[in-house]
C-alpha positions as CSV (number, residue, x, y, z in Angstrom):
1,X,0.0,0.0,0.0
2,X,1.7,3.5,-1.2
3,X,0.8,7.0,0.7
4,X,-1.4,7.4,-2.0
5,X,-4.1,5.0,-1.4
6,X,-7.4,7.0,-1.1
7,X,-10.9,5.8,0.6
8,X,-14.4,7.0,1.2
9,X,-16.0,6.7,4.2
10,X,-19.8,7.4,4.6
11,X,-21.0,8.9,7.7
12,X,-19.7,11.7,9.1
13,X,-20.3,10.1,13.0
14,X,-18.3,9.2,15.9
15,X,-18.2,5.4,14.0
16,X,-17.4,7.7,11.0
17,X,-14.3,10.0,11.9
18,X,-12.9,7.1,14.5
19,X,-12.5,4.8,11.0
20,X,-10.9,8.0,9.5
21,X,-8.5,8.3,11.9
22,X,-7.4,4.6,11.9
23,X,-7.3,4.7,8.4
24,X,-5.3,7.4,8.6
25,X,-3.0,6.0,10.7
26,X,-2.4,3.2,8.2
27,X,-1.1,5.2,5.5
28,X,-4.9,5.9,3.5
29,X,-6.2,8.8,3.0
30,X,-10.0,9.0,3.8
31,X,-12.7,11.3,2.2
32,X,-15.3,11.4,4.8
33,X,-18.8,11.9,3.6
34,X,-22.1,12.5,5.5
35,X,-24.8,14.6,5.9
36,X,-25.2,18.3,7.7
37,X,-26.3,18.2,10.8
38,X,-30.3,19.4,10.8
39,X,-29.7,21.6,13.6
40,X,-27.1,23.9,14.4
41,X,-24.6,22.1,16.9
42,X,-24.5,22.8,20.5
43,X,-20.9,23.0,21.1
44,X,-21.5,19.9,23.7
45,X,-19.8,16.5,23.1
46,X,-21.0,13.4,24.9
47,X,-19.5,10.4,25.0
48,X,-21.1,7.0,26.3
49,X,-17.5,5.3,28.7
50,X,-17.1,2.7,26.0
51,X,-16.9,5.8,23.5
52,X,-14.1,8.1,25.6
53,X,-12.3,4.7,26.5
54,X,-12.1,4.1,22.6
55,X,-10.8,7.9,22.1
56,X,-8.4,7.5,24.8
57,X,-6.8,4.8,22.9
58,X,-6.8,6.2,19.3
59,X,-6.0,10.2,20.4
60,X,-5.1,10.0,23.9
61,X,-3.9,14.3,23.5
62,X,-7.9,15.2,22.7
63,X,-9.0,13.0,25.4
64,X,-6.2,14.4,27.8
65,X,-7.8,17.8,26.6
66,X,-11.0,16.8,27.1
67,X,-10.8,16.0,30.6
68,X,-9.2,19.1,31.3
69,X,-12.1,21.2,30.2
């Protein structure tokens, strides 16, 4: 696989953007594709413990960050 090798990922969601980032990891680089949110977002983030455990382990620095807020 060369630095070159592109991928599409649909779904713009936390499962969404945590494949991205693995991917992204690995050498791909992802196109993430999903819909606007039908709202405008809150500026909150919530996370079930399974979810922030995951983040901890794939960007430990945001989740450092986020527990600092």
């Amino acid at each position: 696989m060369g630095a070159s090798q592109q991928c599409v990922i649909l779904g713009g969601g936390p499962t969404g953007l945590a494949a991205a980032l693995v991917l992204a990891r690995a050498g791909y680089q992802p196109l993430v594709i999903g819909r606007p949110p039908a709202a405008a977002p809150s500026g909150a983030l919530q996370l079930a413990s399974n979810g922030f455990a995951a983040l901890q382990q794939m960007a430990p620095q945001l989740a450092d960050q986020l527990l600092a807020r």
